[in-house]
N, C-alpha and C positions, 0 to 999 in steps of 0.2 A: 133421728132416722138411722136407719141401718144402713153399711155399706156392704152389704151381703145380698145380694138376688135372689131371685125365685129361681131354684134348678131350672134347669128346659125351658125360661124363658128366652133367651137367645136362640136356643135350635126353634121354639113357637114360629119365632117372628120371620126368623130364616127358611121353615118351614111354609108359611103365609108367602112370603117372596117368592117362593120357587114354586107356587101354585098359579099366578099371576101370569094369566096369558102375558105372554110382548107382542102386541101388533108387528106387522112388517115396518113401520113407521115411526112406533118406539126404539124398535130395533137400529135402523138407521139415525135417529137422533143419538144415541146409547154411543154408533160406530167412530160419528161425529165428533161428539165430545172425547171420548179419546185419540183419534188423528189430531186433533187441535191441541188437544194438553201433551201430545207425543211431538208435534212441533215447534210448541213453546218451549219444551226441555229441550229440543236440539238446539234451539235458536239461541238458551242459556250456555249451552256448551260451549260455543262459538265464542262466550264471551271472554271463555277462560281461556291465556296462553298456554297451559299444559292438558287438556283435555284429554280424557279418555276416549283411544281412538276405539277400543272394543269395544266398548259400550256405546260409542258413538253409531259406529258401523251397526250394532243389534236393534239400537233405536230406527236406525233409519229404513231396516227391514222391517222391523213392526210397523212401522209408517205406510210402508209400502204394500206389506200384505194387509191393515186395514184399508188401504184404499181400494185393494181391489175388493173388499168384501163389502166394501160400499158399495164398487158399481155394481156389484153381481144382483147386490139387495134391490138397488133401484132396475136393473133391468127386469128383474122377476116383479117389481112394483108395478109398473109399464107394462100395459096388456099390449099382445102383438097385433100389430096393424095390418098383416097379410088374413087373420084368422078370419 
């Protein structure tokens, strides 16, 4: 076997990916799983006595700006109850 590719394989398939509706629902699962893997790295940092505070601090606003693109995702999910 070769370890050389077909050109434009990789742009194909990346291609094929970014054709791919994302529901509101995938979307929110997608948001999900990076706030939880962006918590578990914080949670690692903690472990260490010389932690990097910048990076600590950058993480924790990623954390935070995915939460709120979580709730915004789930209130436009949630159809309004005045309508």
């Amino acid at each position: 076997m070769s370890d050389i590719e077909e050109p434009g394989k990789d742009a194909e398939s990346a291609q094929e990916a970014a054709n791919e509706v994302m529901t509101p629902a995938m979307r929110l699962m997608e948001l999900q799983g990076k706030h939880r893997a962006l918590d578990a790295r914080i949670h690692e940092m903690y472990e260490y006595p010389y932690q990097n505070q910048i990076l600590l601090q950058r993480l924790k606003k990623e954390k935070l700006r995915l939460k709120d693109a979580i709730e915004r995702l789930k209130d436009e999910m949630i159809p309004d109850l005045n309508a």
